[in-house]
Wavefront OBJ file of the C-alpha trace (Angstrom):
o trace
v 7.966 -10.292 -12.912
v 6.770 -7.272 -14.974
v 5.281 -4.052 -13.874
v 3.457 -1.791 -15.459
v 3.534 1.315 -14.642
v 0.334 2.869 -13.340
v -1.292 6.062 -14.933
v 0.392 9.201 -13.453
v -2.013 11.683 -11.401
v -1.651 15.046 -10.308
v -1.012 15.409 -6.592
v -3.989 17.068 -4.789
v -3.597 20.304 -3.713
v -5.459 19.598 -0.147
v -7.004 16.878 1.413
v -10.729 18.248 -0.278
v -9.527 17.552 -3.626
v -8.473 14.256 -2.904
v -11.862 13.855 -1.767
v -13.447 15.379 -4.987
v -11.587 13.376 -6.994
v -13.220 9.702 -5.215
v -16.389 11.410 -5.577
v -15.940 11.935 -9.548
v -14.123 8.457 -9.797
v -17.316 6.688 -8.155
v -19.605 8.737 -10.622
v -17.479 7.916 -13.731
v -17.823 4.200 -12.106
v -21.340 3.774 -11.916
v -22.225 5.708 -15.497
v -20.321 2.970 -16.512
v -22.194 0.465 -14.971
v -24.808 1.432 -16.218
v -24.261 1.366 -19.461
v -22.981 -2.179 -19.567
v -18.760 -1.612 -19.489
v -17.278 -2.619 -16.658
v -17.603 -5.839 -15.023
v -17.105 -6.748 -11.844
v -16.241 -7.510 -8.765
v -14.767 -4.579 -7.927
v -13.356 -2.625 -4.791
v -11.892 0.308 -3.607
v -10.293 1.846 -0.580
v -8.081 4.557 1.048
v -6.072 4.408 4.139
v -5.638 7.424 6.137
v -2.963 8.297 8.602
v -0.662 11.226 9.864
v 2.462 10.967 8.950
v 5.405 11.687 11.347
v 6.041 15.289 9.868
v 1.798 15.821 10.858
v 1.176 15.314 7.394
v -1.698 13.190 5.793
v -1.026 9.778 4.157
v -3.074 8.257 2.252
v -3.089 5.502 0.433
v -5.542 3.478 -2.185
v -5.944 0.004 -2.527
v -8.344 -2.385 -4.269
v -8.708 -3.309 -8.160
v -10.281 -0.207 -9.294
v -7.739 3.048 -11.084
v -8.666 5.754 -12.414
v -7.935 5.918 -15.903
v -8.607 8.896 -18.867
v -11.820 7.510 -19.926
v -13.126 7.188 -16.055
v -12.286 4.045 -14.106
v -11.021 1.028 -14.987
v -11.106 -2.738 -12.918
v -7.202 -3.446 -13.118
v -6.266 -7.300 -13.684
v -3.418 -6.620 -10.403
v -4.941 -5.883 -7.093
v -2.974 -3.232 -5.069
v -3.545 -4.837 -1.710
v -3.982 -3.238 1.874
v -1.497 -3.147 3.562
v 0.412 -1.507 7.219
v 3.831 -0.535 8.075
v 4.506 -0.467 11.579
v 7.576 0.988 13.522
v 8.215 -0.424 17.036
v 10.743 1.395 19.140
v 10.155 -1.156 22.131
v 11.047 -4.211 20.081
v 13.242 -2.353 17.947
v 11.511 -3.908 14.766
v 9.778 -2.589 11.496
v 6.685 -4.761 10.605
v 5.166 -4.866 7.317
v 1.524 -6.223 7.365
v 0.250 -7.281 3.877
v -3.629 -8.476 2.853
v -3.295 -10.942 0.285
v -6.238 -12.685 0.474
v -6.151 -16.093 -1.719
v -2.856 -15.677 -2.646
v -0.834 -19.335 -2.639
v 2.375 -18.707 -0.480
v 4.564 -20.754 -3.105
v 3.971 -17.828 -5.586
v 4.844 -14.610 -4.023
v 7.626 -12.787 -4.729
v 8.852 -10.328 -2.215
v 11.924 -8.227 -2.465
v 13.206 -5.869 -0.053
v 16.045 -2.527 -0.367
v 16.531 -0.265 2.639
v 13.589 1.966 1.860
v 11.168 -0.100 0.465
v 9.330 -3.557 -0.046
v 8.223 -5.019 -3.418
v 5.556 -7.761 -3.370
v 4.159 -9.457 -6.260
v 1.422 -12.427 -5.408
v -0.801 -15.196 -7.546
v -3.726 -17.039 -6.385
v -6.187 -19.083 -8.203
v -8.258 -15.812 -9.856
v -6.731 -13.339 -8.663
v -2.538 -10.896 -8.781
v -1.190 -8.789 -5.946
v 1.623 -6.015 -6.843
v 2.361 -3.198 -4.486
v 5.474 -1.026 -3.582
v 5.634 -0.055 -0.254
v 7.671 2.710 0.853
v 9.859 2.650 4.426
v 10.415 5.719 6.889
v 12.859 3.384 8.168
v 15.778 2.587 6.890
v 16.030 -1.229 7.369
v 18.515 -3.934 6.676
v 17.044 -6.255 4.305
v 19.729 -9.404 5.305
v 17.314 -9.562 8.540
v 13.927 -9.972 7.125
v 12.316 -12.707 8.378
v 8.704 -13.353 6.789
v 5.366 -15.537 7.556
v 1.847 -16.237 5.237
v -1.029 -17.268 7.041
v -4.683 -17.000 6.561
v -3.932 -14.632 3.737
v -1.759 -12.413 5.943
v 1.934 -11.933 4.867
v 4.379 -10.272 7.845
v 7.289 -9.493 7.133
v 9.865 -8.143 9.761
v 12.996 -5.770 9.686
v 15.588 -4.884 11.918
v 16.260 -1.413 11.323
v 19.911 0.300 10.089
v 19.878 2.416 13.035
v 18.401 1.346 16.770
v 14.521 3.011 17.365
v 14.373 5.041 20.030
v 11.600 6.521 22.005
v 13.372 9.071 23.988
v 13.230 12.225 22.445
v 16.149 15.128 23.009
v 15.492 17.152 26.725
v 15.385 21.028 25.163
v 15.914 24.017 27.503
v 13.570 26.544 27.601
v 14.829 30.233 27.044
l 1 2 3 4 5 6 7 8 9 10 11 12 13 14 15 16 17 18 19 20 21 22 23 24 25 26 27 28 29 30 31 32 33 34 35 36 37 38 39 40 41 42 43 44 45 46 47 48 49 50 51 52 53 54 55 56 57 58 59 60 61 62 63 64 65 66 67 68 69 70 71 72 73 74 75 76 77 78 79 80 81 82 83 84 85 86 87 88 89 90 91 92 93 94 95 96 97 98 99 100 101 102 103 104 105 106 107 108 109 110 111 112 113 114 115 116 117 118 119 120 121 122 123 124 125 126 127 128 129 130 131 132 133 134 135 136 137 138 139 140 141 142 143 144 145 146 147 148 149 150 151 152 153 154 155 156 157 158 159 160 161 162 163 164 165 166 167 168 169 170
């Protein structure tokens, strides 16, 4: 299936200009509103975690991007979505929100460092690229659809491991 490539932004500097930038999106969005240009229904969201090096993550999803002339509603939902490491089942789940997506036409690939899924339903396309802390061995996916909810599992390269390394004190 074909991807286009999504408009390249400028990483923000801290976490306050990522949140400058929403704010200016959202304005750009309802000026144009306003004047009659953009049709809807339209939605937008972030997902914020800490990454493993203490690091924000963030993530957008919906059917809203930014574009040079202020926002545009993209025809490809980039959908919510949830990577989650388990070291006690020694598993990496990927939790995907496709909602009214038809199971017969997704299209889900996976490498060792990341999972590409493209979706149809009746009105609407899903297209995201998910990226892996894990390396994982793709041979072992095993993946379900229901209610709108794709999960797919990995077994990873290497075992998980809680246990962290005892280090002597000086």
């Amino acid at each position: 299936m074909p991807r286009d490539e999504p408009e390249k932004r400028k990483p923000p500097r801290d976490i306050w200009d990522y949140f400058k930038e929403i704010d200016e999106m959202f304005d750009r969005l309802f000026e144009s509103i306003e004047k009659g240009e953009f049709e809807g229904p339209f939605f937008y969201g972030i997902s914020w975690t800490i990454g493993e090096d203490g690091k924000p993550v963030i993530r957008e999803f919906g059917n809203v991007e930014p574009s040079a002339k202020g926002v545009k509603r993209s025809e490809v939902v980039k959908p919510y979505y949830d990577v989650i490491v388990d070291p006690n089942t020694n598993k990496v789940n990927v939790i995907v929100e496709l909602p009214g997506a038809q199971k017969e036409k997704i299209d889900l690939e996976a490498t060792e460092r990341s999972v590409h899924i493209y979706a149809e339903g009746v009105n609407k396309k899903f297209e995201v690229d998910i990226p892996l802390d894990v390396e994982v061995n793709p041979d072992t996916a095993k993946a379900t659809f229901i209610n709108g909810i794709l999960q797919v599992t990995f077994e990873p390269k290497s075992p998980l491991t809680q246990k962290g390394k005892k280090i002597n004190i000086e």
